[in-house]
C-alpha positions in Angstrom: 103.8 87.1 89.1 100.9 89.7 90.6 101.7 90.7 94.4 98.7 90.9 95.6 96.9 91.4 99.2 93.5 91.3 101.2 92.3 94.4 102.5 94.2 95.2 105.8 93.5 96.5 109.7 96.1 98.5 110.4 97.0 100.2 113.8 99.8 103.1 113.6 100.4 104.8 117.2 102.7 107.8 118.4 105.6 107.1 120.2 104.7 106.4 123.9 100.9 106.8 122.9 101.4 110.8 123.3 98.6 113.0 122.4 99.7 114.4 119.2 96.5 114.4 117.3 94.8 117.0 119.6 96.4 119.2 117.2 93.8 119.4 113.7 96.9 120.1 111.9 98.2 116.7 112.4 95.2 114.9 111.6 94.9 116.7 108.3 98.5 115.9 107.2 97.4 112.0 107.7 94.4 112.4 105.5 96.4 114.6 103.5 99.0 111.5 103.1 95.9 109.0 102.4 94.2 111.3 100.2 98.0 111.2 98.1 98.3 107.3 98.4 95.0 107.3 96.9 95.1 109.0 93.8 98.6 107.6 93.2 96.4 104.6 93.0 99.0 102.7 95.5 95.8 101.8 98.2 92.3 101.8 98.5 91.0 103.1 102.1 87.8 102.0 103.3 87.6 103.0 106.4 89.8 105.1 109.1 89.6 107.0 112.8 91.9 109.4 113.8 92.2 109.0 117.8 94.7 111.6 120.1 97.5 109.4 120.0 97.2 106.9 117.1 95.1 105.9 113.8 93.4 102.4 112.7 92.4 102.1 109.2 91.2 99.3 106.6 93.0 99.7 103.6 94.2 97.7 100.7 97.3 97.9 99.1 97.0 97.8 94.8 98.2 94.9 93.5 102.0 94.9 92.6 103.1 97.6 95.4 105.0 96.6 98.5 103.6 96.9 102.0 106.7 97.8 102.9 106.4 100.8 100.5 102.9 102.0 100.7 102.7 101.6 104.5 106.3 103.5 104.8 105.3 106.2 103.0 102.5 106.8 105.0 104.4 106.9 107.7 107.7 108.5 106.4 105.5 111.4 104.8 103.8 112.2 108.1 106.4 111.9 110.3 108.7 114.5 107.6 105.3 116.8 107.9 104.9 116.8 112.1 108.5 117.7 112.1 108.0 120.5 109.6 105.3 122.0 111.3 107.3 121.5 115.1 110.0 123.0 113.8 108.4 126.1 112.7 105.5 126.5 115.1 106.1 124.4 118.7 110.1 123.8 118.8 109.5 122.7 122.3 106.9 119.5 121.6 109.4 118.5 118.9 111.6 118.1 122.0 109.5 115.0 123.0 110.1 112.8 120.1 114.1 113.2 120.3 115.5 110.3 120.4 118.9 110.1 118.6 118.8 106.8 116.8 121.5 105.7 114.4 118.8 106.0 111.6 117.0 109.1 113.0 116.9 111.8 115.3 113.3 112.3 115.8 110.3 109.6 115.7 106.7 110.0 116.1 105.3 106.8 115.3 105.6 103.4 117.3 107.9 101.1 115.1 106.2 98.3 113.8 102.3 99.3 113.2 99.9 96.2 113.8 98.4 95.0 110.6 95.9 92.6 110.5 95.0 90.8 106.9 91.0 90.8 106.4 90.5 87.5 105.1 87.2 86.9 106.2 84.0 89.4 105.6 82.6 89.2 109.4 86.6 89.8 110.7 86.2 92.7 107.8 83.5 94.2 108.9 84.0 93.7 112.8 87.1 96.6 112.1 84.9 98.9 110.4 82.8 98.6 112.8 85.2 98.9 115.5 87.4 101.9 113.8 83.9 103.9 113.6 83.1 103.3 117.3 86.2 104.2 118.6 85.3 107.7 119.2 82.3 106.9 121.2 84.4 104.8 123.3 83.7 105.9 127.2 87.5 106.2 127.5 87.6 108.6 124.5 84.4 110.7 124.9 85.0 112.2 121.5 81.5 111.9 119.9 78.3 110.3 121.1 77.8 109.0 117.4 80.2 107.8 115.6 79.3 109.7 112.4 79.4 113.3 114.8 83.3 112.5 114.7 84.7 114.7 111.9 88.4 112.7 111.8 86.6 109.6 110.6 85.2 107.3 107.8 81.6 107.0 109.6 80.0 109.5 107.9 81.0 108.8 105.0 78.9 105.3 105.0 76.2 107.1 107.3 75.3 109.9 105.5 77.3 110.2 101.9 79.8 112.4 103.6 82.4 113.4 101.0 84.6 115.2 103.7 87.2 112.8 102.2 86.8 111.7 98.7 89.0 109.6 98.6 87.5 107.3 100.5 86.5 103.7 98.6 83.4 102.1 100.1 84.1 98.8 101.4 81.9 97.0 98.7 84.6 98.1 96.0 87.1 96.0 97.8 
């Protein structure tokens, strides 16, 4: 039997919605971790927005992988590379996400990320349209386009961007 899935909206966010992605560096190591998902051929990633304290993305997990798997290594991968790069460069922000679990000493990301399953083209497209916007949000302030935010999937359907080519475009869903 073929596991199979519809395209997802998911919603990862920092532990206590701190600001870790002001930091480029920790953006990159998420795109880094899509861009490896990717070409292991374990997801397809339409769309994504990378805001200062958490990500939303429509992906798609290949047939016969594991949510569980895919969507953990994402986040096992990142939170192993933000820990790396505390410990070496900012020991005292590594401080912040202490908290001396049985299963872990340090955590980045909220547990439980909010995935939604795209079953429907308009829901589909309503997140795309949504993830791209985000940046132009009046609470955010980070673009006045959505395709002038660099840590996004806008441009990529805007202009042809190829910033991230691993990107899939929503029609090869």
């Amino acid at each position: 039997m073929t596991l199979s899935y519809y395209p997802e909206f998911l919603t990862a966010t920092i532990l206590n919605w701190q600001h870790l992605f002001t930091n480029d560096r920790f953006k990159q190591i998420v795109t880094d971790s899509l861009q490896n998902l990717s070409q292991e051929k374990k997801c397809k990633v339409f769309a994504f927005v990378i805001m200062p304290n958490h990500i939303h993305m429509m992906w798609k997990i290949e047939d016969d992988f594991q949510r569980k798997e895919v969507q953990g290594s994402l986040l096992r991968y990142t939170e192993h590379q933000f820990k790396k790069h505390l410990q070496s460069n900012e020991p005292l922000l590594l401080q912040k996400y202490y908290v001396n679990d049985a299963d872990r000493s340090y955590q980045f990301w909220e547990r439980e990320p909010m995935v939604k399953e795209c079953r429907k083209d308009k829901f589909f497209m309503q997140k795309i349209n949504y993830i791209h916007n985000n940046p132009c949000q009046s609470k955010w302030k980070l673009a006045s386009l959505p395709e002038d935010y660099y840590w996004s999937s806008a441009a990529f359907y805007e202009s042809g961007s190829r910033d991230f080519p691993w990107l899939s475009h929503y029609l090869e869903r």
